[in-house]
C-alpha positions as CSV (number, residue, x, y, z in Angstrom):
1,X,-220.7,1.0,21.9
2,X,-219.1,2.3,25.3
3,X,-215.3,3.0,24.8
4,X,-214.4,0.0,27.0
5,X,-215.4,-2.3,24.8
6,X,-214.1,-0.7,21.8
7,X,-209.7,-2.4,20.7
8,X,-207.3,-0.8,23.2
9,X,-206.4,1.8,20.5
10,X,-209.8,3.3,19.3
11,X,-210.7,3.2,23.1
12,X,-208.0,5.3,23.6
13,X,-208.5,7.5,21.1
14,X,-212.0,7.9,21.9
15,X,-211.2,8.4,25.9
16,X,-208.4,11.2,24.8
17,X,-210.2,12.8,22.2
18,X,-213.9,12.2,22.4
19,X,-214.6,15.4,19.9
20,X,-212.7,13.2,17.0
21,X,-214.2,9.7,18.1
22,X,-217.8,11.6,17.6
23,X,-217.0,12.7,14.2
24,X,-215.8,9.5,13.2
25,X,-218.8,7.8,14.9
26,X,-220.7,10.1,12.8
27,X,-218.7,9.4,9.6
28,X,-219.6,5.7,10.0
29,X,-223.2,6.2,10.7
30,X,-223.3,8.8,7.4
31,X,-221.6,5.9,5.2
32,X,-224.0,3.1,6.6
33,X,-227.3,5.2,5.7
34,X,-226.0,6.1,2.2
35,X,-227.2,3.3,0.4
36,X,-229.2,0.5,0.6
37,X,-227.8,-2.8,1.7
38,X,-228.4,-4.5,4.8
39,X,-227.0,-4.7,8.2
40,X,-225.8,-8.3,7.6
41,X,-224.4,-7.4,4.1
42,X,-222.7,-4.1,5.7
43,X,-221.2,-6.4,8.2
44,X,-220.0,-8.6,6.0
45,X,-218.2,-6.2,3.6
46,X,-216.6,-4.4,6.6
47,X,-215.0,-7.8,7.5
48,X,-214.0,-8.2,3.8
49,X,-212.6,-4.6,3.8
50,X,-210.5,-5.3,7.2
51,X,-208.9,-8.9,5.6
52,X,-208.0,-7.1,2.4
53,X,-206.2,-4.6,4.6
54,X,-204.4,-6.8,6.0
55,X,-205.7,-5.6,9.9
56,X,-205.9,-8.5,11.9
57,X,-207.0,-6.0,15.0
58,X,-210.0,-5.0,12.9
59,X,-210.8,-8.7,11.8
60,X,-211.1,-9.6,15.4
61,X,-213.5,-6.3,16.0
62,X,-215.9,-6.6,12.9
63,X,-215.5,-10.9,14.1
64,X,-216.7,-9.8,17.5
65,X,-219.8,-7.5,16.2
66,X,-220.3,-10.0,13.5
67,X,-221.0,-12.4,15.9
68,X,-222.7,-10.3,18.5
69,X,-225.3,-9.9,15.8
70,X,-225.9,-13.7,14.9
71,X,-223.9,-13.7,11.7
72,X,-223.5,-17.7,11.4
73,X,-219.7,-18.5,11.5
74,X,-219.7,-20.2,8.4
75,X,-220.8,-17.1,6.6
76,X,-217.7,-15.5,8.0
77,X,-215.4,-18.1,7.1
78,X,-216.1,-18.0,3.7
79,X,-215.0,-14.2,3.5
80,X,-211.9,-15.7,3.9
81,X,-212.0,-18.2,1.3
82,X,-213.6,-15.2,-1.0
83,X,-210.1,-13.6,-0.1
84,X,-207.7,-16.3,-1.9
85,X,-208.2,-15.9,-5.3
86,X,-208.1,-11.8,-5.1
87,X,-205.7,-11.8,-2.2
88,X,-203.6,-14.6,-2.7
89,X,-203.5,-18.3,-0.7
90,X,-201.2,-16.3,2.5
91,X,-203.6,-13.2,2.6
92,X,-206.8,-15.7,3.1
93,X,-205.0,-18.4,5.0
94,X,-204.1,-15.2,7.4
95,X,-207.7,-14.3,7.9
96,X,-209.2,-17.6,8.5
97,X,-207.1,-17.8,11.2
98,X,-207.4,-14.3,12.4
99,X,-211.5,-15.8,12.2
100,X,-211.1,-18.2,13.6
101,X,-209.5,-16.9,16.8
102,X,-212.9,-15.9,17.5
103,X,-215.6,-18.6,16.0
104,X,-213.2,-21.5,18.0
105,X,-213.1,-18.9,20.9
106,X,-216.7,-18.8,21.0
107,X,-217.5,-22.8,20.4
């Protein structure tokens, strides 16, 4: 991924300090190659992970990827409804809409 296309933040990060982007480039590739799921199931938890943490910014980045890689939008969506019974009705009304800035973006 070239640092222009990367959030404004983690671009900027990655222009300033290019030695820590690589390391954490290489942390990322190290924790998707230690086990064995997919790279539709990684995908998918990585959205999950963002919407339990409450990052919208990192919603709209693993939405763009998820995307990017065919992941069908309904598949997505329902992360969201996964997050309302563990997150609460606020937290997974939040990241619908936070998913759905990109699925409607893209229809």
């Amino acid at each position: 991924m070239a640092n222009q296309d990367l959030p404004s933040g983690a671009g900027k990060v990655a222009d300033d300090y290019p030695e820590v982007w690589q390391a954490f480039a290489s942390l990322g590739k190290a924790c998707a190659e230690a086990g064995p799921l997919d790279a539709r199931t990684r995908r998918l938890v990585k959205l999950a992970l963002a919407v339990g943490g409450g990052s919208e910014g990192a919603v709209h980045s693993h939405m763009r990827r998820a995307m990017a890689e065919g992941i069908e939008p309904e598949a997505l969506k329902q992360v969201a409804m996964l997050a309302i019974p563990t997150l609460g009705l606020p937290a997974g009304v939040a990241a619908l809409t936070w998913i759905e800035d990109i699925t409607d973006a893209r229809e």
